[in-house]
N, C-alpha and C positions, 0 to 999 in steps of 0.2 A: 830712666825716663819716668816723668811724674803722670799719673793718669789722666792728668788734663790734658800733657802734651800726646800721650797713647792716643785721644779720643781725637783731635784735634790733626793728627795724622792719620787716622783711619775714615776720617770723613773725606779729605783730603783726597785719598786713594779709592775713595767710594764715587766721588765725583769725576776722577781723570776717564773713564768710559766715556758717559756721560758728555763732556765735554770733546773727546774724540768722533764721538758719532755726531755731535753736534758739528762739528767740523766736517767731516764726510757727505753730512745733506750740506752744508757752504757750500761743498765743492759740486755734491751733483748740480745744485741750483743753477750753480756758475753753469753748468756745461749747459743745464739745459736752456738757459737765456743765450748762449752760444750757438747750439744749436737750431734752434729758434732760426736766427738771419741765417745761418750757414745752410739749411733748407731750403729757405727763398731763394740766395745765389745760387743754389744747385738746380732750382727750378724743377725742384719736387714735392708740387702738390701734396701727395701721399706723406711726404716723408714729413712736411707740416702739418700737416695735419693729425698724426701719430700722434705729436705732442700734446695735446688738449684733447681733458678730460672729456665723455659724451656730452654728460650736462655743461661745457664753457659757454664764458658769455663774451662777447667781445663789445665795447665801450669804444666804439670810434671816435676820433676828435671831431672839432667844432661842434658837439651838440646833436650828434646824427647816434639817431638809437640806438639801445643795445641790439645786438644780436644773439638770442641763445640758441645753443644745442650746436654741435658738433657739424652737423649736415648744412643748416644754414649759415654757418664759418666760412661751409667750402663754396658753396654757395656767391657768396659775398665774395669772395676772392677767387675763384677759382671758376667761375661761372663760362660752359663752354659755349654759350650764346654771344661771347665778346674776347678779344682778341686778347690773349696772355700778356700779364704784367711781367717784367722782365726787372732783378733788380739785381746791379751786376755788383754795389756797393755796400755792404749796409754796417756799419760800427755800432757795436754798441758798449756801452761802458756801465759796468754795474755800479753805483755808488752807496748802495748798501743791499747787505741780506740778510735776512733773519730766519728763525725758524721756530717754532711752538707745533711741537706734536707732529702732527700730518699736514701741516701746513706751513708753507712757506713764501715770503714776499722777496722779491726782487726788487729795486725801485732803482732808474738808471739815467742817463743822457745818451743819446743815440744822432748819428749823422745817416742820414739814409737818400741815395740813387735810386729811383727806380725808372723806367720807360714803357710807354703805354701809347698804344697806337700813334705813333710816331712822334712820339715826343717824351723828351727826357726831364726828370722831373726832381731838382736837388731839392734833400730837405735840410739844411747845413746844422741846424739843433734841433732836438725836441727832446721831452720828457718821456718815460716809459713806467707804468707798474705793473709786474708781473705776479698776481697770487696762484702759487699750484699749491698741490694735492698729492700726498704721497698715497698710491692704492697698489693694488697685486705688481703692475707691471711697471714699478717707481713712480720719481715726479712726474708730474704732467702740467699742464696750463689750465686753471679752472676758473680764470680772469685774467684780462687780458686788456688794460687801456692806454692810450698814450695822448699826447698833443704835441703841438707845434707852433711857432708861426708864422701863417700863409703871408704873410707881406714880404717875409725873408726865405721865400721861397724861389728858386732858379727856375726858369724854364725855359726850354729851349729846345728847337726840330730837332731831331735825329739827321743828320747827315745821310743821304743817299736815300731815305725812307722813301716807301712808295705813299702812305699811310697820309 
């Protein structure tokens, strides 16, 4: 073996780490954009909320402010002054993920149900970008926006709703 080809293979072996742990945050990423909708379905407040970091900011479509800090998230969605968003559907599809460091972006298409004081509300496309933050207790959500759109939007009563 010539020392070009020694150096040329130990760089090699120097980077398969490297590229496995890079693989490893992929995969948490993935879960945790899974997790993410599969909270909602569960209709666990708490358990979405976990996910994002204290300082997240969340970037609501059309145009509607952000929102930061963790409190005003639950706030905004979870607000016990108004009657529970119910969303028994929610896909989402990652279409790419990266990673640099402590940081990581998701960026996806998303089909989402959800139902709200008696009315059912499809959203059959939209876009999603997710940037977390790797800290003590893994990734989390430390931005959070997405869009859609409203003209291709379904709505329709809930059947039997008193609402």
């Amino acid at each position: 073996m010539t020392l070009k080809s020694a150096t040329v293979l130990l760089a090699l072996l120097a980077v398969q780490p490297a590229l496995a742990d890079e693989q490893e945050d992929i995969e948490a990423l993935r879960a945790l954009d899974q997790a993410y909708a599969s909270e909602w379905i569960d209709a666990d407040a708490d358990g979405v909320m976990a996910l994002f970091t204290e300082d997240a900011t969340l970037v609501p479509h059309h145009g509607d402010a952000p929102i930061k800090g963790r409190e005003a998230i639950r706030n905004f969605w979870f607000n016990p002054d108004y009657p529970p968003t119910v969303v028994p559907q929610w896909k989402r599809e990652p279409a790419e993920i990266f990673v640099s460091g402590d940081m990581g972006v998701v960026r996806g298409r998303s089909r989402l149900v959800w139902e709200y004081n008696g009315t059912r509300t499809t959203i059959p496309e939209g876009n999603y970008v997710m940037i977390a933050e790797r800290g003590d207790e893994g990734w989390r959500i430390r931005l959070l926006t997405f869009n859609d759109d409203p003209r291709k939007w379904i709505i329709e009563p809930i059947e039997g709703s008193d609402e």
